[in-house]
Every structure is written in C-alpha cells, then in structure tokens.
N, C-alpha and C positions, 0 to 999 in steps of 0.2 A: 844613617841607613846606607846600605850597598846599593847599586844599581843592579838588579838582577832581571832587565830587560835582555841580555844575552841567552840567560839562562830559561828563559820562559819562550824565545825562539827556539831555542833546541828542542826545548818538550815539544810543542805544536810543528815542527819539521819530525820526529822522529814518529807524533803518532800518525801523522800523514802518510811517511814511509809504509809503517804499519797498515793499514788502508788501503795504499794505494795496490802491497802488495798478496792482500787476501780479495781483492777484486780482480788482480791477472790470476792468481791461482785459481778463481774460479771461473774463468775465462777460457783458462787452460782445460779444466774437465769439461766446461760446455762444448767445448770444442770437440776433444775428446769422444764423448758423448753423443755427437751429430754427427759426425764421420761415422762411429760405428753404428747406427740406427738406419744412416746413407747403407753401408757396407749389406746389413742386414737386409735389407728390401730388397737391393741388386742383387744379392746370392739367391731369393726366394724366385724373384723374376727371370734370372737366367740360369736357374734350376728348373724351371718349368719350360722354358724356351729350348733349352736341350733334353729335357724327358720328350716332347711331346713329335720331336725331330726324332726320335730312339724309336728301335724293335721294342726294347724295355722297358719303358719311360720310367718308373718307378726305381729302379737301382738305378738309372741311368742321372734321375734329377738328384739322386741322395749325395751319390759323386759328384756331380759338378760344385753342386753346394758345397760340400763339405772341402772341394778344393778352390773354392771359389777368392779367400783371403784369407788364404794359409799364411802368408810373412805378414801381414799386414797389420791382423789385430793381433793380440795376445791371446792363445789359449783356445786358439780359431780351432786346430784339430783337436783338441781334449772334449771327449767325449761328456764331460763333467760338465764342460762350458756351454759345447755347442749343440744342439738338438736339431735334425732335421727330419720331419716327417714328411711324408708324399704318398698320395692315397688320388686315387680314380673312382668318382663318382658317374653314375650315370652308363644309357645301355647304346650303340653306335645308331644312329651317328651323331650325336650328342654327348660323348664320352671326355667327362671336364679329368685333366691333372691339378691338380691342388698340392702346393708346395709348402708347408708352413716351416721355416728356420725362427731359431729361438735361440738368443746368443746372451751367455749373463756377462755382462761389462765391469769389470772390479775396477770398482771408481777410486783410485788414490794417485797421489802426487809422486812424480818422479823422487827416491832417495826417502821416502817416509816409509818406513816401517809397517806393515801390515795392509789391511785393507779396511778401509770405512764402510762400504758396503758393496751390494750389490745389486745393480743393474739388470733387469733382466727385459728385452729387447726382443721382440717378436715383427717378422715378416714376413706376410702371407701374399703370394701369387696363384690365382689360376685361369687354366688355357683351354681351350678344347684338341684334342685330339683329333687332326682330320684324317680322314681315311687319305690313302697315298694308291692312285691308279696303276 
C-alpha cells in the first residue's frame, strides 16, 4: 500500500482555502451592505437638515440627497437605483419635512459577472420646520 497521508493533507488544506474564502466573500458584501444602509440614513437626515434650513425645503432636501453620495456608492445618481421622496406634513407651526431615500444595492462580488440580487435600502428622516424671525 502507498502512503497517501500527503495526499489527504492537500484535500483538507484546499477545502479549508475553499471556506475560508466564501466567508471573506461574504464578509466583503456585509460590509458592503452596512456602509451603504450607513450612507442611506445620512442622505435622508441631511436631506432633511438642509430642506428645513431652505425657502424650499422640498426641492431643496431632493438635491442634497440626491447629491449626497454621488462617488461613493454605485449607481447613487441613476434614477433607477435611487429614489428620493420629501413631502411636508402638517399646518405652522408644526410643520414636519419627512425625507424618505430608497437605494437598491446590487449585491455582487468584485469581477463576477452579473448581479445575484438586489437590495433594496430605505432611510427615513423627519424635522420640523421652524418659523425663522
């Protein structure tokens, strides 16, 4: 009989490789995936924090947002990706800005072909609008 203790190390080293590297892959999208959910909230809150500073607050929170992480995420200004709504409830002086951004995250691996799915990422902010003397 062969000694094929070498050959039984290599199996158990290569499925370990195997392993070890579909847990940084997905290490990598959790990451991914928390940044842009981070990203999303801050667009909604300092979309709201600049409407309710604004003459306009409404066109004025759509823009901030929408330029809010332009380089940063993928697909940030594609109207396809990103959704931002801002609506004014309520009569003065009680007058809330409600900021909701909605960002779909195409979850795939750098250099892989297509997309697995898709994410879709919602962050809501609202402020009151104070009257200004």
């Amino acid at each position: 009989m062969r000694d094929e203790r070498g050959l039984s190390n290599l199996y158990s080293a290569a499925w370990v490789m195997f392993v070890l590297s579909l847990v940084g892959a997905f290490m990598v999208v959790m990451v991914q995936a928390w940044n842009a959910k981070l990203a999303v909230q801050e667009a909604a809150f300092e979309a709201a924090r600049v409407g309710v500073a604004s003459d306009n607050p409404i066109n004025s929170a759509v823009a901030a947002a929408r330029n809010f992480a332009k380089g940063a995420l993928p697909g940030w200004g594609d109207p396809n990706t990103l959704k931002v709504e801002a609506s004014t409830t309520g009569s003065p002086p009680d007058t809330k800005l409600v900021v909701t951004v909605t960002y779909n995250l195409p979850v795939k691996l750098y250099g892989v072909v297509g997309t697995a799915k898709v994410w879709q990422l919602t962050g809501r902010s609202a402020m009151r609008i104070e009257e200004t003397p």
